[in-house]
PAPAGU-128547 format. One record per residue (C-alpha): chain; x, y, z; residue number from 0; residue in three letters. Coordinates in steps of 0.5 Angstrom, whole numbers, plus 500, padded with zeros to 3 digits. Example, Ala and Ser with C-alpha at 12.3 -4.5 7.8 and 13.67 -1.06 7.14 Angstrom:
BEGIN
+-------+-----+-----+-----+-----+------+
| kette |  xx |  yy |  zz |  nr | rest |
+-------+-----+-----+-----+-----+------+
|     A | 525 | 491 | 516 |   0 |  Ala |
|     A | 527 | 498 | 514 |   1 |  Ser |
+-------+-----+-----+-----+-----+------+
This chain:
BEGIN
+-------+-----+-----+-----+-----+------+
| kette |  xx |  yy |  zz |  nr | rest |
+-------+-----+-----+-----+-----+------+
|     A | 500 | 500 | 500 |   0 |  Unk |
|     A | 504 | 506 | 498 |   1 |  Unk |
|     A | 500 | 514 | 499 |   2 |  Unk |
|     A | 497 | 517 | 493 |   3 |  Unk |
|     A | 500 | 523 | 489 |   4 |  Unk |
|     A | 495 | 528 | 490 |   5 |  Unk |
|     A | 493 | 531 | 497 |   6 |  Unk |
|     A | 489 | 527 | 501 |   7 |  Unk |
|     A | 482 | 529 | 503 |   8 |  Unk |
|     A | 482 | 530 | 512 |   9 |  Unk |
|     A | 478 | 528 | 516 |  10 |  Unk |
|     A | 481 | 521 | 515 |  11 |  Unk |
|     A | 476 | 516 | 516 |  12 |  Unk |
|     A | 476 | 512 | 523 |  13 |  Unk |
|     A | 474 | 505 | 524 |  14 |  Unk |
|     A | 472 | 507 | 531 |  15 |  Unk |
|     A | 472 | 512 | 536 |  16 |  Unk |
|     A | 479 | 508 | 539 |  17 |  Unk |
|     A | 482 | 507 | 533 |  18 |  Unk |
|     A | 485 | 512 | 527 |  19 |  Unk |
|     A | 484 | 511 | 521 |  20 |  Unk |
|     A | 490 | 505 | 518 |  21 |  Unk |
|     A | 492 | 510 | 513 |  22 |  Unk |
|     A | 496 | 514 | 519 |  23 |  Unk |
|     A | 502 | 508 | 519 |  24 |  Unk |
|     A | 503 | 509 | 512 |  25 |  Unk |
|     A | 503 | 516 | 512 |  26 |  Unk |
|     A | 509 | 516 | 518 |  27 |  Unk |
|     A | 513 | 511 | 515 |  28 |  Unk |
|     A | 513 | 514 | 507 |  29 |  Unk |
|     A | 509 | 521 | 508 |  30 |  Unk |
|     A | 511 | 523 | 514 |  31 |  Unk |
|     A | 509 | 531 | 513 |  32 |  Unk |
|     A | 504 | 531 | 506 |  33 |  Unk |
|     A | 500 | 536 | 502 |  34 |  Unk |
|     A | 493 | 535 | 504 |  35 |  Unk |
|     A | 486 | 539 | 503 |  36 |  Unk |
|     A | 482 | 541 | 510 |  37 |  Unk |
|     A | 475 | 540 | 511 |  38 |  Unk |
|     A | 475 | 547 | 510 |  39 |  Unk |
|     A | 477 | 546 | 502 |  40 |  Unk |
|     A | 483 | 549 | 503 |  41 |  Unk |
|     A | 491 | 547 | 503 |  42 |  Unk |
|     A | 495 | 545 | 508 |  43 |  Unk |
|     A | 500 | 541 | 510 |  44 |  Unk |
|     A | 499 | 534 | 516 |  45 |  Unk |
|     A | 504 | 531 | 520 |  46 |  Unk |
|     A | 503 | 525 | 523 |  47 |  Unk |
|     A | 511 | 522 | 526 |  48 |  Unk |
|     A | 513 | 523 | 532 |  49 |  Unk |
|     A | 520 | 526 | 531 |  50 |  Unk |
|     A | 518 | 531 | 527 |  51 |  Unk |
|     A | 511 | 533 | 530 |  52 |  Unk |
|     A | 515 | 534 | 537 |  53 |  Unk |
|     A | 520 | 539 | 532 |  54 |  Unk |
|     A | 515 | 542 | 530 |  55 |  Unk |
|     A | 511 | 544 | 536 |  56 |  Unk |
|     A | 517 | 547 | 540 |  57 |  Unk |
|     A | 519 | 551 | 533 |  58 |  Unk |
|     A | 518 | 558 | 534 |  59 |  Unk |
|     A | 518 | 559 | 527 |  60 |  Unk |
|     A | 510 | 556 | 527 |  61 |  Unk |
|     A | 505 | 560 | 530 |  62 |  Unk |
|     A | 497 | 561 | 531 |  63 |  Unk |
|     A | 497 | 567 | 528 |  64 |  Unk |
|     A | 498 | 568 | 520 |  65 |  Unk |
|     A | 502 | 574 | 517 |  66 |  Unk |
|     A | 497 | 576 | 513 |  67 |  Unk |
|     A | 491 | 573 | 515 |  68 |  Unk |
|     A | 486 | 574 | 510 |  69 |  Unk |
|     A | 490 | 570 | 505 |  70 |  Unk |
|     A | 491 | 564 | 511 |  71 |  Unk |
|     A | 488 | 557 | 509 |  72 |  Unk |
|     A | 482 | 555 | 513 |  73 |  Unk |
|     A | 481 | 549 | 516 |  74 |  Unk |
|     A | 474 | 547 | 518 |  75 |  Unk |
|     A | 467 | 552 | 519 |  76 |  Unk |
|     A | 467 | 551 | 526 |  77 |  Unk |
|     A | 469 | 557 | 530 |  78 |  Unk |
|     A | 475 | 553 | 534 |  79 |  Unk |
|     A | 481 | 551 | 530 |  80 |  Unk |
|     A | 478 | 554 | 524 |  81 |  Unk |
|     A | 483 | 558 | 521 |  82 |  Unk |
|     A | 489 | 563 | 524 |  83 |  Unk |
|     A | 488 | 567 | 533 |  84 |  Unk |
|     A | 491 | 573 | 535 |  85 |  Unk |
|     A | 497 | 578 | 532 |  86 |  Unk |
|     A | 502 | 577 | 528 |  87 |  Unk |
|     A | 507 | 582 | 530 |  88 |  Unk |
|     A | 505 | 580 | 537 |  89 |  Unk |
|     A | 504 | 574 | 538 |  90 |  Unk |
|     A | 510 | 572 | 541 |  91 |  Unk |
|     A | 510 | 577 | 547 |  92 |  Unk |
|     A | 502 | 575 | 549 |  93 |  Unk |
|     A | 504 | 568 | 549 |  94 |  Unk |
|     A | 509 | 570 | 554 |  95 |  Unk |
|     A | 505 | 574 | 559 |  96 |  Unk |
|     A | 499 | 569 | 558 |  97 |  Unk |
|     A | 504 | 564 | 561 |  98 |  Unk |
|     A | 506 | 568 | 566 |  99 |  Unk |
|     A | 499 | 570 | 569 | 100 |  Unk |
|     A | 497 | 563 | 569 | 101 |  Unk |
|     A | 502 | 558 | 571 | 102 |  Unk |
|     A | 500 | 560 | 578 | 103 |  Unk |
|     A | 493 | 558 | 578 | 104 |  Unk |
|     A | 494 | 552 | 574 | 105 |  Unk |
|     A | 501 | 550 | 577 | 106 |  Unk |
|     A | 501 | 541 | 580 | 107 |  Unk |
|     A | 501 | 545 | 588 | 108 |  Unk |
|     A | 495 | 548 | 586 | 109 |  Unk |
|     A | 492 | 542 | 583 | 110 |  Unk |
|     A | 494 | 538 | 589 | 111 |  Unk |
|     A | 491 | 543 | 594 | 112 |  Unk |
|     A | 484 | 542 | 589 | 113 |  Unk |
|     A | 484 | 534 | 589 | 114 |  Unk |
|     A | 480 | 533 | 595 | 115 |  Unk |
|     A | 475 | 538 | 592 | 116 |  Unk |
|     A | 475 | 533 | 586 | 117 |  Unk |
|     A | 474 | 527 | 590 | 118 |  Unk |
|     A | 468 | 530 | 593 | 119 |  Unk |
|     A | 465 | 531 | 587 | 120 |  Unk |
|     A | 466 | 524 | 584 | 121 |  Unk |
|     A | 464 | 521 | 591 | 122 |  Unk |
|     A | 458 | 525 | 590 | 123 |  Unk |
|     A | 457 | 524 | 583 | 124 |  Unk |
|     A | 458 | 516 | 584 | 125 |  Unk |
|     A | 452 | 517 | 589 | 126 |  Unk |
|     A | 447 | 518 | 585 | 127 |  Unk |
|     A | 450 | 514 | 579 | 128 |  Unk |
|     A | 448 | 507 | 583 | 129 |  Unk |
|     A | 442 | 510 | 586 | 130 |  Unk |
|     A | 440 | 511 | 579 | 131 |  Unk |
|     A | 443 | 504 | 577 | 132 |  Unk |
|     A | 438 | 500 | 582 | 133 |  Unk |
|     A | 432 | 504 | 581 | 134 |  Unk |
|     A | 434 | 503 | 573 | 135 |  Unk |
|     A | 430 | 498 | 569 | 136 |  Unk |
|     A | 435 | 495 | 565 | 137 |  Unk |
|     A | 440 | 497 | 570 | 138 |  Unk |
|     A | 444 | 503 | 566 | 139 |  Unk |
|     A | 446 | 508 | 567 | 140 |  Unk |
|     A | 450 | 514 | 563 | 141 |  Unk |
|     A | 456 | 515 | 565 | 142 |  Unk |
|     A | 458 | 521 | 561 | 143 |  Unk |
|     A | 452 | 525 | 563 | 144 |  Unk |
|     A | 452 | 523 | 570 | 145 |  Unk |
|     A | 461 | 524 | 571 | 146 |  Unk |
|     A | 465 | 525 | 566 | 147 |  Unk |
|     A | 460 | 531 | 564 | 148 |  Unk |
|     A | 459 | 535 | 571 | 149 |  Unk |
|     A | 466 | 534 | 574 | 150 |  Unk |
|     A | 470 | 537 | 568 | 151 |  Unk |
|     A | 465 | 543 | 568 | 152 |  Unk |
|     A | 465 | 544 | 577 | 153 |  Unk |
|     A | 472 | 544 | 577 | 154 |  Unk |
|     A | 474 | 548 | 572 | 155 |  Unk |
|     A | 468 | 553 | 574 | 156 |  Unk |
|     A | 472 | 554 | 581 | 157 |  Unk |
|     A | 478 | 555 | 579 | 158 |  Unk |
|     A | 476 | 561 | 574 | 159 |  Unk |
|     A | 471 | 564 | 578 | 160 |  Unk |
|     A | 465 | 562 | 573 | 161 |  Unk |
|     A | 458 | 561 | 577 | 162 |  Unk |
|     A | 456 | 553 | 576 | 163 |  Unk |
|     A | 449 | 555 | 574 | 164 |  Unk |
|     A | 451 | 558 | 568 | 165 |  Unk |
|     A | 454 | 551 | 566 | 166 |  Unk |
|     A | 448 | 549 | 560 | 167 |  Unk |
|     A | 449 | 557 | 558 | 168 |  Unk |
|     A | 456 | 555 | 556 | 169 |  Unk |
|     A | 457 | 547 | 555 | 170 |  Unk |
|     A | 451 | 549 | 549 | 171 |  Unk |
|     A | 456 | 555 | 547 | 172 |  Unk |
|     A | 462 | 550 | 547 | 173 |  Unk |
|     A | 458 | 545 | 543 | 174 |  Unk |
|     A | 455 | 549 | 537 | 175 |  Unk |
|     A | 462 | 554 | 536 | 176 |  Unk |
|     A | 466 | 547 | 535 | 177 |  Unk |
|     A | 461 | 544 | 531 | 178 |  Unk |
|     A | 463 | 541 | 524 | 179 |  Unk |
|     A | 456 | 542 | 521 | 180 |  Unk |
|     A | 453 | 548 | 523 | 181 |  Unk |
|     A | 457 | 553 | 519 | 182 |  Unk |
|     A | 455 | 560 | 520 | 183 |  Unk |
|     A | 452 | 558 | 527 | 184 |  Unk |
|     A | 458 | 556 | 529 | 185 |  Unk |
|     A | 461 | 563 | 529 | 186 |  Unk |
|     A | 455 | 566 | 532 | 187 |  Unk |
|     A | 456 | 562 | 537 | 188 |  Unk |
|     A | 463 | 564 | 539 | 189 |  Unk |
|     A | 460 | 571 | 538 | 190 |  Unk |
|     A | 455 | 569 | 543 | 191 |  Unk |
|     A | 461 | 566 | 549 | 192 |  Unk |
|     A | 465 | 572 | 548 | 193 |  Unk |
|     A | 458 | 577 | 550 | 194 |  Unk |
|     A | 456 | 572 | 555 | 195 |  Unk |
|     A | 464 | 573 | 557 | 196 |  Unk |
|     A | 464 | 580 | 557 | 197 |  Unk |
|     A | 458 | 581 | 561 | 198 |  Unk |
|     A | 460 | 575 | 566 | 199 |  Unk |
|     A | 468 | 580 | 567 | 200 |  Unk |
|     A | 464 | 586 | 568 | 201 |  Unk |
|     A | 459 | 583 | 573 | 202 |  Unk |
|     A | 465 | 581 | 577 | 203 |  Unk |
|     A | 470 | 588 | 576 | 204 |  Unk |
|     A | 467 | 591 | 583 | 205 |  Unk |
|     A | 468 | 585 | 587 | 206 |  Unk |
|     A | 473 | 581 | 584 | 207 |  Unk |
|     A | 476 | 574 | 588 | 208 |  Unk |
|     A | 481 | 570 | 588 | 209 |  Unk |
|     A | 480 | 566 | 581 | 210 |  Unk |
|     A | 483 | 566 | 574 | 211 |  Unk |
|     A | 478 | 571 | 571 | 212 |  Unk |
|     A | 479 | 576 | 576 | 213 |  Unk |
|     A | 487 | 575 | 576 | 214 |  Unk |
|     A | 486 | 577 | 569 | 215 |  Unk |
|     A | 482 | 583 | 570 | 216 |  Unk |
|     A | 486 | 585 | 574 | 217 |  Unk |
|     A | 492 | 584 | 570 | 218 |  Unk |
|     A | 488 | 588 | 564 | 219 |  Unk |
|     A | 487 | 593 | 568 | 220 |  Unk |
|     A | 493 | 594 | 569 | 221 |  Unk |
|     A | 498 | 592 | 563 | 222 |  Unk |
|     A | 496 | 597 | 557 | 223 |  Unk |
|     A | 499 | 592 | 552 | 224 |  Unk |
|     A | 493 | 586 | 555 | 225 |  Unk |
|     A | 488 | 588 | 550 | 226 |  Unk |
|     A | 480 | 588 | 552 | 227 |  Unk |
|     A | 478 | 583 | 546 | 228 |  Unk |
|     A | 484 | 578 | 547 | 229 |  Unk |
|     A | 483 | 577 | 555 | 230 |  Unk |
|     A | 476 | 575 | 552 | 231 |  Unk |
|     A | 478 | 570 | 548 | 232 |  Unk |
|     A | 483 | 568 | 553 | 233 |  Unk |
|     A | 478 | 567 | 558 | 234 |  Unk |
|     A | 473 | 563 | 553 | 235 |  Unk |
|     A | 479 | 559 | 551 | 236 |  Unk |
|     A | 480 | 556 | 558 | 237 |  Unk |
|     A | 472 | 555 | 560 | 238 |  Unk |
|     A | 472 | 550 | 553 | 239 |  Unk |
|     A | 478 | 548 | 553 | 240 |  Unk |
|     A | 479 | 547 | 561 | 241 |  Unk |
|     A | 472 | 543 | 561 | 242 |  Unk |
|     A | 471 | 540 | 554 | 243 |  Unk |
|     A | 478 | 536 | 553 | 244 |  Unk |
|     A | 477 | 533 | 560 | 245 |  Unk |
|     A | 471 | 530 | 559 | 246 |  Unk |
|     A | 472 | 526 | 553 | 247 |  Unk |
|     A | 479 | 523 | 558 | 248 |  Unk |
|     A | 474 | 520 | 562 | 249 |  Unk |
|     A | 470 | 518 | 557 | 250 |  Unk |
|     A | 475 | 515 | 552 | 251 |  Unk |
|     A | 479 | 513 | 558 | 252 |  Unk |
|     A | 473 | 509 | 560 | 253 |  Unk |
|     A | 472 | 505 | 554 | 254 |  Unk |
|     A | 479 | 504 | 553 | 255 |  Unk |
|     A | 479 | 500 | 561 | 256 |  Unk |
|     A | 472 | 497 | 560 | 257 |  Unk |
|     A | 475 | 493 | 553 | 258 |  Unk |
|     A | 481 | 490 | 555 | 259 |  Unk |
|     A | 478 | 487 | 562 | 260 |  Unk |
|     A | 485 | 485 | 564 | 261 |  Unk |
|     A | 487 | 492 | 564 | 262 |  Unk |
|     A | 481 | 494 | 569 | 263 |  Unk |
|     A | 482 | 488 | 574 | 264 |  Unk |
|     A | 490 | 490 | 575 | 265 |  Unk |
|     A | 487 | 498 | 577 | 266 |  Unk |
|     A | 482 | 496 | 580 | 267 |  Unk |
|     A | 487 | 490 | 585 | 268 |  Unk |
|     A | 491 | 496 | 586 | 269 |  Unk |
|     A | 488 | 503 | 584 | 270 |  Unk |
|     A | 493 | 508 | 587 | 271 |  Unk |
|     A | 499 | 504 | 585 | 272 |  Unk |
|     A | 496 | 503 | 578 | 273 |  Unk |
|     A | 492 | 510 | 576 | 274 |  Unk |
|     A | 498 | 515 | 574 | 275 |  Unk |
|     A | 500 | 509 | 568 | 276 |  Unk |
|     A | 493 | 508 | 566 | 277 |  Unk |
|     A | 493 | 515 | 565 | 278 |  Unk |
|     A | 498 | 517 | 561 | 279 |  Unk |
|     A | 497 | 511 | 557 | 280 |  Unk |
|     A | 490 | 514 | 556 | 281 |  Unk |
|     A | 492 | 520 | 555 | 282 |  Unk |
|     A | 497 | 517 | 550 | 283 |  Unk |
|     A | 492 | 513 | 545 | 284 |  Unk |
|     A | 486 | 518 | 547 | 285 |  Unk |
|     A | 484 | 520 | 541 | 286 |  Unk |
|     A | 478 | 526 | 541 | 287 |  Unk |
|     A | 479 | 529 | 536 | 288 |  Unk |
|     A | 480 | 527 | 528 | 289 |  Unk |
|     A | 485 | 533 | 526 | 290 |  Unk |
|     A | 491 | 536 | 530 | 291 |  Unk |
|     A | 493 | 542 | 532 | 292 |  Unk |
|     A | 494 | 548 | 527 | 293 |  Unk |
|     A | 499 | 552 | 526 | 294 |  Unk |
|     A | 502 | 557 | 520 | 295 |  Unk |
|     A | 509 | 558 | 518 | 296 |  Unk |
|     A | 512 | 565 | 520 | 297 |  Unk |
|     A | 518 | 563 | 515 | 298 |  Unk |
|     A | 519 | 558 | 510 | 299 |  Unk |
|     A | 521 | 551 | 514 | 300 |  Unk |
|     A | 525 | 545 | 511 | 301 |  Unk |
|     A | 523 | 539 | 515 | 302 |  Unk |
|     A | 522 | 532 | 513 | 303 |  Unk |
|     A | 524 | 533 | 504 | 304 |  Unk |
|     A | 519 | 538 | 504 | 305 |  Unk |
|     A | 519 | 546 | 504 | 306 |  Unk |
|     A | 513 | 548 | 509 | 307 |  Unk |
|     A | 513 | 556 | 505 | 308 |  Unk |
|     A | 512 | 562 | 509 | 309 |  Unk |
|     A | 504 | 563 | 511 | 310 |  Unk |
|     A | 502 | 555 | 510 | 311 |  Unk |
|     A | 498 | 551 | 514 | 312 |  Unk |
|     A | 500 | 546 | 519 | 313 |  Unk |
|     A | 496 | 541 | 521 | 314 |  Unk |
|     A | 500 | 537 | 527 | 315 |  Unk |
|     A | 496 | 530 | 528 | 316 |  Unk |
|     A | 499 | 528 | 535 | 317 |  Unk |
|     A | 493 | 522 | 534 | 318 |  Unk |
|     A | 497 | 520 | 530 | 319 |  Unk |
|     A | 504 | 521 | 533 | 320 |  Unk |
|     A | 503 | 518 | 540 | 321 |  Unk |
|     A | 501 | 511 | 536 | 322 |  Unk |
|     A | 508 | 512 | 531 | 323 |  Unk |
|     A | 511 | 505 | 531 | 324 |  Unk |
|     A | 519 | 507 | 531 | 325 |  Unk |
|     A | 518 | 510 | 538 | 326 |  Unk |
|     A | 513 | 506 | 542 | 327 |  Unk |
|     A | 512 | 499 | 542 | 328 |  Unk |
|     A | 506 | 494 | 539 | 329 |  Unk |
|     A | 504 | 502 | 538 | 330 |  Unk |
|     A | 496 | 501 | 538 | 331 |  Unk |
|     A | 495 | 497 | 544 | 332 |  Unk |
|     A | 493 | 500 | 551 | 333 |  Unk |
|     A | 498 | 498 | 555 | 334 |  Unk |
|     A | 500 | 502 | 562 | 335 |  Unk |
|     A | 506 | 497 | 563 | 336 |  Unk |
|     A | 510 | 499 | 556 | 337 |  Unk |
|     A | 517 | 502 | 557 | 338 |  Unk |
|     A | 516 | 508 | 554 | 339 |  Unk |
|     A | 513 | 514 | 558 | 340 |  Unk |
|     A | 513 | 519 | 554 | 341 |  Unk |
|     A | 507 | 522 | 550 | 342 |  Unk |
|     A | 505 | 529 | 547 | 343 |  Unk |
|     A | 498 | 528 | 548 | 344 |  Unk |
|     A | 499 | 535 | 552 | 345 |  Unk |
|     A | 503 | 538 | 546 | 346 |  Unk |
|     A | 511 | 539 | 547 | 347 |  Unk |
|     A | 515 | 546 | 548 | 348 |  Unk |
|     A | 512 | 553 | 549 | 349 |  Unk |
|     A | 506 | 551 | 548 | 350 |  Unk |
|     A | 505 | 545 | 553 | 351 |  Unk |
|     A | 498 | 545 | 556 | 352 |  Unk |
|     A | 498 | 549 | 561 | 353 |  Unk |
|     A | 492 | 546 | 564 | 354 |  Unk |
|     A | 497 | 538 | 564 | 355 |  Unk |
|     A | 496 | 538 | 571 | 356 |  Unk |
|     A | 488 | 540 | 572 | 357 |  Unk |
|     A | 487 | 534 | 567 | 358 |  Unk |
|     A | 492 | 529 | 570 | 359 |  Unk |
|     A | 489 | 531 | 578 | 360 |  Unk |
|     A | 482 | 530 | 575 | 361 |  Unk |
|     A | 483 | 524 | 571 | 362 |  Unk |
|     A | 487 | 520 | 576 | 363 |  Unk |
|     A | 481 | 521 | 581 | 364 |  Unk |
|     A | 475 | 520 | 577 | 365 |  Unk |
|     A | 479 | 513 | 575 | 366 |  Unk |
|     A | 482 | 511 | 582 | 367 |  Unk |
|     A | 475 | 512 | 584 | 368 |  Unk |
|     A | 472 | 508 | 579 | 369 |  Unk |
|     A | 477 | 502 | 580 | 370 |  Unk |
|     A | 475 | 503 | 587 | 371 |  Unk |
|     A | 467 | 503 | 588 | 372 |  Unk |
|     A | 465 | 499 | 581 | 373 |  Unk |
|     A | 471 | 494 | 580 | 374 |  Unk |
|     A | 465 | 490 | 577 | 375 |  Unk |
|     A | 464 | 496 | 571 | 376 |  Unk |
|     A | 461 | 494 | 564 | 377 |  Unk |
|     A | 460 | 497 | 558 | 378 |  Unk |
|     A | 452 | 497 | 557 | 379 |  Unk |
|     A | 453 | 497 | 549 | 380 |  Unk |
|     A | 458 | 495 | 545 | 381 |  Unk |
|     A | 462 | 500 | 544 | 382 |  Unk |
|     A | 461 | 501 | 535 | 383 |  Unk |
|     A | 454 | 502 | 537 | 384 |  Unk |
|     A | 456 | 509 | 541 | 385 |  Unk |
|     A | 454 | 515 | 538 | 386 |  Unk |
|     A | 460 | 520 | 537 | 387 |  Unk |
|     A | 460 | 527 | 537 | 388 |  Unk |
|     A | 459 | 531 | 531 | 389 |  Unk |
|     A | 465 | 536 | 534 | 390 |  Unk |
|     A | 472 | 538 | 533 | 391 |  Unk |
|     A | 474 | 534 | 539 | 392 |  Unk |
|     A | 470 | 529 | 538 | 393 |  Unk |
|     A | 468 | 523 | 544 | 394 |  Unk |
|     A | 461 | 519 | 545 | 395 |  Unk |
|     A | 454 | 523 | 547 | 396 |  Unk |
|     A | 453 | 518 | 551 | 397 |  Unk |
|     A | 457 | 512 | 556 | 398 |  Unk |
|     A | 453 | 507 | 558 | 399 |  Unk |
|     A | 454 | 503 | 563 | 400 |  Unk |
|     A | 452 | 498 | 569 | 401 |  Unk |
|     A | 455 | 493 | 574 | 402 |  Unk |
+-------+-----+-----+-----+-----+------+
């Protein structure tokens, strides 16, 4: 099987909501950076071996802003990840200060101090689960609507200081703007979260608190360079991103232990002493989304054969990444036991996520929990009947389960 001369149609089709797309492993031994046509319709260049995947990610030569926007490839019609953000000239700069403001709030002592919290949270959320599962006729319960959901979602709201009650407001905002199917609704939607962000920051600006909006109000204020529009689209960002990523963990997370019954067994005989590697591994083969992370060359790169020319779009598949076969072993298996620790599934560089540890902290307690107050957990339906989200980060509207 050899990869065909013209550009490759994306999203490549997926057998199932664990798997990628075979053509992947084609692609990273004979392609490994080949011209592709967004779902958008436009050029762009994918990525898909691990080495050049990690270069590029720590390469300051690429960025999320364009030189000239108005001419940058688009890569779907969502308003997440659809085409270039923020200012050319400044991007570095806002990217520092962002860093800078943030890591304080996001950092592992800070996640630590909130786990109990998360603890709670889960403890309570599984209350309601089996109360549920013995009043349910066939004994099924949702595990996504009754865990996966509302944890990511009441953390998240904590620690940037947005009210719990707005969570149906803002979870159905961050369901249309990632949208692939809406079009034009989609960016109306964006438009919706900005003024819904805008009005939450004024609300709070007489009173402000001890949380990550506030702080940015604060800075704002203070920082003449730190936009208005930009501290809104950064507080956006974090309310999406800080909720919808968990959320798909958890539940992809979940199908990839209740599959593989000797997986679930070993974290459920020993959960504290198992639950790190399960989740790295998990968020190693975790695979939400069907395109990767987008950037636009701020001058020409040679990487790979190929010239990436200044202004074309970059799409880094770190799915297809953690699943290169030269840098991990029997690379498709869940495996929490393999050798190689190492995984971009929270990105690589300057650009690591800065919300690692939250997702770490919460993934950790939702599966060690899980191990140990339902080791008999099962899947309710088999996991090719799932309904998968028509997002760009993708996972199942639904995860049933029983015991």
């Amino acid at each position: 099987m050899s990869v065909a001369a013209e550009r490759l149609q994306l999203p490549l089709p997926r057998p199932s909501v664990l798997d990628l797309a075979p053509l992947y492993e084609v692609l990273r031994r004979e392609a490994p950076i080949t011209p592709v046509t967004t779902p958008a319709g436009d050029p762009a260049w994918l990525v898909t071996r691990f080495a050049e995947v990690r270069d590029l990610l720590g390469d300051k030569r690429l960025g999320r802003s364009h030189p000239e926007p108005e001419q940058a490839s688009r890569v779907t019609t969502a308003a997440i990840l659809d085409g270039p953000t923020g200012n050319y000239a400044t991007e570095e700069a806002d990217h520092t200060r962002m860093r800078r403001l943030l890591t304080p709030a996001f950092s592992a002592k800070r996640m630590r101090m909130l786990s109990d919290y998360m603890q709670e949270l889960v403890d309570g959320y599984l209350d309601r689960l089996i109360a549920e599962h013995e009043t349910a006729p066939d004994g099924v319960v949702d595990l996504h609507a009754g865990l996966a959901y509302p944890l990511p979602v009441a953390v998240i709201c904590r620690l940037l200081g947005v009210p719990e009650d707005d969570q149906e407001l803002f979870h159905s905002l961050s369901e249309r703007m990632a949208d692939l199917t809406i079009g034009a609704e989609a960016h109306r939607a964006r438009d919706e979260f900005n003024r819904y962000m805008a009005g939450l920051i004024e609300a709070k600006r007489p009173q402000l608190g001890e949380d990550v909006i506030s702080d940015l109000v604060r800075a704002q204020s203070a920082d003449e360079t730190f936009d208005y529009d930009e501290m809104i689209r950064l507080c956006v960002g974090l309310l999406f991103a800080g909720h919808e990523t968990t959320v798909n963990r958890i539940g992809l997370g979940t199908l990839f232990l209740l599959t593989r019954e000797d997986q679930w067994a070993t974290l459920c005989a020993a959960p504290d002493a198992r639950v790190d590697a399960a989740v790295e591994e998990i968020m190693r083969l975790g695979a939400p989304g069907d395109l990767g992370l987008l950037r636009y060359a701020h001058t020409d790169i040679e990487a790979a054969e190929v010239t990436i020319q200044r202004g074309d779009a970059v799409i880094l598949s770190v799915n297809a990444a953690n699943r290169d076969t030269s840098v991990y072993s029997d690379a498709e298996t869940f495996d929490p036991d393999r050798p190689e620790r190492t995984h971009l599934g929270f990105g690589h560089g300057a650009h690591f996520c800065i919300g690692a540890s939250l997702a770490r902290t919460e993934l950790r307690v939702v599966f060690a929990t899980l191990a140990r107050r339902l080791p008999g957990l099962r899947l309710g339906k088999p996991v090719d009947e799932l309904e998968v989200r028509t997002t760009l980060t993708g996972g199942v509207t639904a995860l049933p389960v029983t015991w």
